[in-house]
C-alpha positions as CSV (number, residue, x, y, z in Angstrom):
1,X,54.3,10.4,210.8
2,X,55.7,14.1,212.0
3,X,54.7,16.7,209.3
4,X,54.3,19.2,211.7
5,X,58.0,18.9,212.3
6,X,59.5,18.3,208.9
7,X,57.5,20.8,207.7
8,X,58.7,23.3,210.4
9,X,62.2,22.3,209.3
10,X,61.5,22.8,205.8
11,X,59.9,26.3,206.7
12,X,63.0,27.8,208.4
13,X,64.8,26.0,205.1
14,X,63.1,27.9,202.6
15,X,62.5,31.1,204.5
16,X,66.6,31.3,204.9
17,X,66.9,30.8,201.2
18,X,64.7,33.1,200.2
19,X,66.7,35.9,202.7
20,X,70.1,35.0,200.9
21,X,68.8,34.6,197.5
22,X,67.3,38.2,197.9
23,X,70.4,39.7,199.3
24,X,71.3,39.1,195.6
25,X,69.6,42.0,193.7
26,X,71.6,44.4,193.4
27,X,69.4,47.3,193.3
28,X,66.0,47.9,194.2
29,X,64.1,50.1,192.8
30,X,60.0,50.2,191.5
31,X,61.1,46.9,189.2
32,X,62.6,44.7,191.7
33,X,59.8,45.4,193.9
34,X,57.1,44.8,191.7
35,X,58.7,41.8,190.2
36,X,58.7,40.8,193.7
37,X,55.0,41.0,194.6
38,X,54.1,39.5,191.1
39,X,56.2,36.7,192.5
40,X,54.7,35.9,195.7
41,X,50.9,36.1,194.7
42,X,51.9,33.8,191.6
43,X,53.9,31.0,194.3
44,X,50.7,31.8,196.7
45,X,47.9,31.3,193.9
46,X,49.8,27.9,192.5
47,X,49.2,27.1,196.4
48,X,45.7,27.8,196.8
49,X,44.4,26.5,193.7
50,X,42.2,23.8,193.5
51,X,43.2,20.7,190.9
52,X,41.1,21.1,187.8
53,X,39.7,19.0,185.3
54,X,41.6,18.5,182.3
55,X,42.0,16.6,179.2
56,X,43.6,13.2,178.8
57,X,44.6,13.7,175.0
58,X,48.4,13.2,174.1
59,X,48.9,16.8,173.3
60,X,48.1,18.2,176.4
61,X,49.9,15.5,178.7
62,X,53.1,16.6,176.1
63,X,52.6,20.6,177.8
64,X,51.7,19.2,181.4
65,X,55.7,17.6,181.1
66,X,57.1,20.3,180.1
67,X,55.1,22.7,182.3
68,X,55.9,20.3,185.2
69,X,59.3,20.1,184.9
70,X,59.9,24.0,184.2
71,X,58.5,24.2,188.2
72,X,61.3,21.9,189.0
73,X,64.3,24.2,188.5
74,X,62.3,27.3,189.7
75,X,62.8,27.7,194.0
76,X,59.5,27.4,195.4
77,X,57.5,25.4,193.2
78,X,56.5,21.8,193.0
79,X,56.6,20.0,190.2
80,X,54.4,17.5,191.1
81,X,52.1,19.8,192.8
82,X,51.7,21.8,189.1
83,X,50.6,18.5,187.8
84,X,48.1,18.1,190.9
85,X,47.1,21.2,189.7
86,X,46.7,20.5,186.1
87,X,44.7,17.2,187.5
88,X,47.3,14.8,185.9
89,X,49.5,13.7,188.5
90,X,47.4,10.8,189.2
91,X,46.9,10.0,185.4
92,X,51.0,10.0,185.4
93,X,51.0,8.3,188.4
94,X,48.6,5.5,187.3
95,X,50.6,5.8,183.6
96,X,53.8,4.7,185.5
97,X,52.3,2.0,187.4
98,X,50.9,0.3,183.9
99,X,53.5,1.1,182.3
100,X,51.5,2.8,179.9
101,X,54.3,3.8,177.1
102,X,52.2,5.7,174.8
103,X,51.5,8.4,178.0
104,X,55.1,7.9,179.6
105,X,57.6,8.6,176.0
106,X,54.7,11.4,175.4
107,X,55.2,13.2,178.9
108,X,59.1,12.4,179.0
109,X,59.5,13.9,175.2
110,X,57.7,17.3,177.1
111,X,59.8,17.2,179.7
112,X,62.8,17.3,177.8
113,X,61.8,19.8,175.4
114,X,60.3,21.7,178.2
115,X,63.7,22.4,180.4
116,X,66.0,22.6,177.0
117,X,63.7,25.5,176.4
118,X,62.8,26.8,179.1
119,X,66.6,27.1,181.2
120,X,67.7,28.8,177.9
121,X,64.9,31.5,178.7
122,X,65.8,31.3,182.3
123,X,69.4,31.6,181.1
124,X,68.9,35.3,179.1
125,X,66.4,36.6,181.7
126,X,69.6,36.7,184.4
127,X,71.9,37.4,182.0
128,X,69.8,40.3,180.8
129,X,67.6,41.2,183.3
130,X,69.2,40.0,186.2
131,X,67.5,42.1,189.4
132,X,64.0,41.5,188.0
133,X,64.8,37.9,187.1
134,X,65.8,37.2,191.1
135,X,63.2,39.4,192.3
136,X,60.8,36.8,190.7
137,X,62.7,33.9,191.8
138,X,62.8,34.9,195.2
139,X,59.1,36.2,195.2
140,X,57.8,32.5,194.1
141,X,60.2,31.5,197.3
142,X,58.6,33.9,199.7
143,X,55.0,33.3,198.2
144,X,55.6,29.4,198.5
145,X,55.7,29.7,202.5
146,X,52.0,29.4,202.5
147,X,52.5,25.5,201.6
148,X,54.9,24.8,203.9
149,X,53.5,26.4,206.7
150,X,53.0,23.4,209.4
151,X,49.6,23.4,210.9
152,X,47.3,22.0,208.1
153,X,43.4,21.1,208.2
154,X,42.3,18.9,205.7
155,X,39.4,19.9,203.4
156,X,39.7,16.8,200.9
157,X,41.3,13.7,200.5
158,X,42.5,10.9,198.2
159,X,43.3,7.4,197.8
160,X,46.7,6.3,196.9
161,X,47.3,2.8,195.0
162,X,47.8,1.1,198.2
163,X,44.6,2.1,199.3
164,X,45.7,4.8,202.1
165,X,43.7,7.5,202.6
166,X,46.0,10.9,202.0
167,X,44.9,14.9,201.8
168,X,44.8,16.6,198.7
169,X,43.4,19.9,199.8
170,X,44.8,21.3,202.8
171,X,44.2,24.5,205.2
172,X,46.2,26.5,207.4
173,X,45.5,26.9,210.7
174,X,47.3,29.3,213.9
175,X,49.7,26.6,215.7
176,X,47.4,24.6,217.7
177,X,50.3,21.8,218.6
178,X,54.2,21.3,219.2
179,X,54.7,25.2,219.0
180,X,57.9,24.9,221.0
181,X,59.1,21.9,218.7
182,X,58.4,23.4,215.6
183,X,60.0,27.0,216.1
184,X,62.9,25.3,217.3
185,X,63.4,23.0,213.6
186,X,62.0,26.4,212.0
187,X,65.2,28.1,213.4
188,X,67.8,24.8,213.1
189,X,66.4,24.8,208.9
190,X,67.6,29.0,209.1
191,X,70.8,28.5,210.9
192,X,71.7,25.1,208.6
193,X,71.6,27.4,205.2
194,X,72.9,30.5,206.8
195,X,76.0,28.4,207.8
196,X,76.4,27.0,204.1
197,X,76.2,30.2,203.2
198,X,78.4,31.9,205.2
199,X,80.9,29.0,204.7
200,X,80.3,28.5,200.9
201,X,81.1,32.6,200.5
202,X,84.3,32.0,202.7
203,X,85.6,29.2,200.1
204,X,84.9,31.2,197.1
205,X,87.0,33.8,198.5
């Protein structure tokens, strides 16, 4: 009913996190910052893209879980929205609602082998490569701005189960309403994780 708001809130959120999760490279040097670039455009392309048409076959709904829930423990993706993109969410989505087992042991059996897999990766690319491996992570952050950003047009829409009209493609626009309202959650997300920062640094020491 408010997503100017909650998305303003949500934009001061992320924007913070992306700011602390930086400070954590502990060098920059040609690396870190192209790492960094790579990251935004790659978090700003997943925004932009329109959903595709894709296969319903068993094999490929198997790599859309475990693509899906890779997004899921990287900052500044949506899982969900992946699947949006690799035109399955509402295949999933309907799946769930038939209770369609076939689709739903097939997609959970990707999921599962997807994050086993794919946090070991994520595992030995800090552990190894620690300043690129942030730089990445905090360029998808940065790069994933573009779909919180609170003033929307809508381009295209869908219709959910219950038969209410939602968007699926959406625009930014300059700030056209509540400007004074939405800077002022933008600021309250930023001060909310620079205080659990600052106090979460204070405990560890």
């Amino acid at each position: 009913d408010h997503p100017i708001l909650v998305w303003s809130f949500f934009f001061g959120l992320v924007l913070a996190s992306t700011w602390f999760v930086s400070k954590d490279i502990r060098k920059w040097d040609w690396k870190t910052v192209l790492s960094y670039i790579v990251g935004i455009a790659v978090a700003f392309y997943i925004t932009v893209a329109t959903p595709a048409e894709t296969p319903s076959n068993l094999f490929f709904i198997f790599l859309c879980g475990a693509i899906a829930i890779c997004a899921m423990i990287l900052p500044g993706i949506s899982g969900s929205f992946i699947l949006v993109l690799l035109g399955k969410y509402f295949y999933i989505m309907e799946a769930v609602k038939t209770f369609n087992i076939p689709v739903m042991l097939v997609f959970i059996c990707g999921a599962a082998i997807g994050i086993t897999s794919f946090s070991r990766v994520l595992s030995f690319a800090l552990r190894r490569f620690h300043d690129i491996t942030i730089s990445v992570l905090a360029g998808f952050m940065l790069g994933s701005l573009n779909k919180v950003w609170p003033w929307k047009e809508t381009i295209e829409t869908y219709t959910d189960s219950h038969g209410i009209v939602k968007p699926l493609v959406e625009a930014n626009i300059m700030p056209n309403e509540l400007v004074w309202e939405a800077v002022g959650l933008m600021i309250l997300g930023y001060a909310i994780v620079y205080f659990l920062e600052k106090l979460s640094m204070k405990t560890a020491k």
